[in-house]
N, C-alpha and C positions, 0 to 999 in steps of 0.2 A: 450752812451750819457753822456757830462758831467753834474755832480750833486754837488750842494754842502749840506750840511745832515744839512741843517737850515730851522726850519719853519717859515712861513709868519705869520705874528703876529696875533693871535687868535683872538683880540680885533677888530683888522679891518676885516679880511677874515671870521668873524661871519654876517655882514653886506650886505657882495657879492651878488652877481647875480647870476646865472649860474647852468649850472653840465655837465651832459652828452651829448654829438651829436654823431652822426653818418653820415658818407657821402655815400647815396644813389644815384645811378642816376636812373630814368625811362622813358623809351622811349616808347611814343606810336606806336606801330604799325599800318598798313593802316589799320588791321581788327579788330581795338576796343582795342585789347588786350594789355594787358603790359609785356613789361620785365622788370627784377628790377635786378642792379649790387651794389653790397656793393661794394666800395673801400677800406674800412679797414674792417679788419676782428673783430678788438673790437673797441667798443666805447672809444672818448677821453672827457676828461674833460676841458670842456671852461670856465671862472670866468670872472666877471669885478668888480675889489677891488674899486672902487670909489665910489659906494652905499655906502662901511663901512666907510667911510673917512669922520669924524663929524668935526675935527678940525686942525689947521695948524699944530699943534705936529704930529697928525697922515697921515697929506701929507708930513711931512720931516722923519718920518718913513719910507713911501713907496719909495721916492725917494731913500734913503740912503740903503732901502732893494735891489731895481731897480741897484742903480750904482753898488753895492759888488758884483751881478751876472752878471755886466760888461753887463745890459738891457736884453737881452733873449737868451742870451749866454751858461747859466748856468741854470741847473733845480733845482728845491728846493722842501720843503716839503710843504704842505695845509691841511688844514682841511676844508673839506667839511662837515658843520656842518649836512648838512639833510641825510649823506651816510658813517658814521663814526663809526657805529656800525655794530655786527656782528646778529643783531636781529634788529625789527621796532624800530624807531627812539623814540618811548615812553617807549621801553625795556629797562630789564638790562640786558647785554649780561652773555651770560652762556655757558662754556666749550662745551658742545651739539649741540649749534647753526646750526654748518656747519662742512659738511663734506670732508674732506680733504685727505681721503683715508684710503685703506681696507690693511693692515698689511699681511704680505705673508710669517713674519719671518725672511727676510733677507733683506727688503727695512728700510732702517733705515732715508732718505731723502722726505719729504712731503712735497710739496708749497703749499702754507697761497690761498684760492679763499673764492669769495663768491659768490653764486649760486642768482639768481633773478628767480623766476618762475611765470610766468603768466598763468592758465588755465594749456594744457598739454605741456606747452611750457617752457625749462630752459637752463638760459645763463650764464657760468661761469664766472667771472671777478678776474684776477691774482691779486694778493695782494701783493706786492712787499715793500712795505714803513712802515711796520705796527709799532707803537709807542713803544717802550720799555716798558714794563711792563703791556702793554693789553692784552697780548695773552693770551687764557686759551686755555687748551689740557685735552684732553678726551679720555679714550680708553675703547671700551665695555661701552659709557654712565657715565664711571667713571674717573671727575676730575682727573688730575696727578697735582702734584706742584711741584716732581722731574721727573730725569730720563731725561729730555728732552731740547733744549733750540732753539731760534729762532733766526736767523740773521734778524737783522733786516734793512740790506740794499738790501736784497735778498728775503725776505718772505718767507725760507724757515725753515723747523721745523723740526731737527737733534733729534733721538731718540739714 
């Protein structure tokens, strides 16, 4: 996919609409019963930036945001204000949060997820975009602040 590494302006996409969908289909069958087909395997993120859009500067923002990725040609970055952290949205995130895998010695490669569980039920979501300078890392429970570093156009976390 092309990307360009620019975020949409905090100030308006704090305003947005939106987050996650999913496309299900389900068909009833003659005997009551249902079938259910996911068509994508993860959820995607749908927004509508026009809720954040208070004044004519911030509609020649979006426009001017709009034309540089040549309309929906190009993907860019967002912050989803209610799904931006690595703990609930009234947390402060901490090295511990999420677990990103169990060290074997020789895997030195670990990509950035973050797990949603509901009841006995849990669903990972790849973390691909994560912001320069948010990541914490943890090994055994215990912060690291070296030793490690993340790409951050990849979410993945190089030991």
């Amino acid at each position: 996919m092309a990307f360009h590494e620019v975020r949409f302006p905090d100030d308006i996409s704090r305003g947005a609409r939106g987050g996650p969908e999913r496309r299900t289909q389900i068909v009833e069958l003659a005997s009551g019963d249902e079938e259910r087909n996911a068509s994508w395997a993860n959820s995607r993120r749908r927004y509508d930036a026009a809720y954040g859009i208070r004044r004519a500067d911030d509609l020649a923002a979006v426009v001017a945001f709009f034309e540089a990725r040549n309309g929906r040609l190009y993907g860019f970055r967002w912050k989803d204000w209610a799904d931006y952290k690595s703990c609930l949205p009234s947390g402060t995130p901490a090295a511990t949060d999420q677990s990103i895998g169990t060290g074997d010695g020789a895997t030195t490669d670990f990509q950035l997820v973050k797990a949603y569980t509901s009841g006995a039920q849990t669903w990972s979501r790849t973390i691909t975009k994560p912001v320069d300078g948010t990541v914490l890392v943890a090994i055994d429970g215990a912060e690291q602040t070296t030793g490690w570093s993340v790409d951050t156009t990849t979410g993945v976390v190089s030991f």
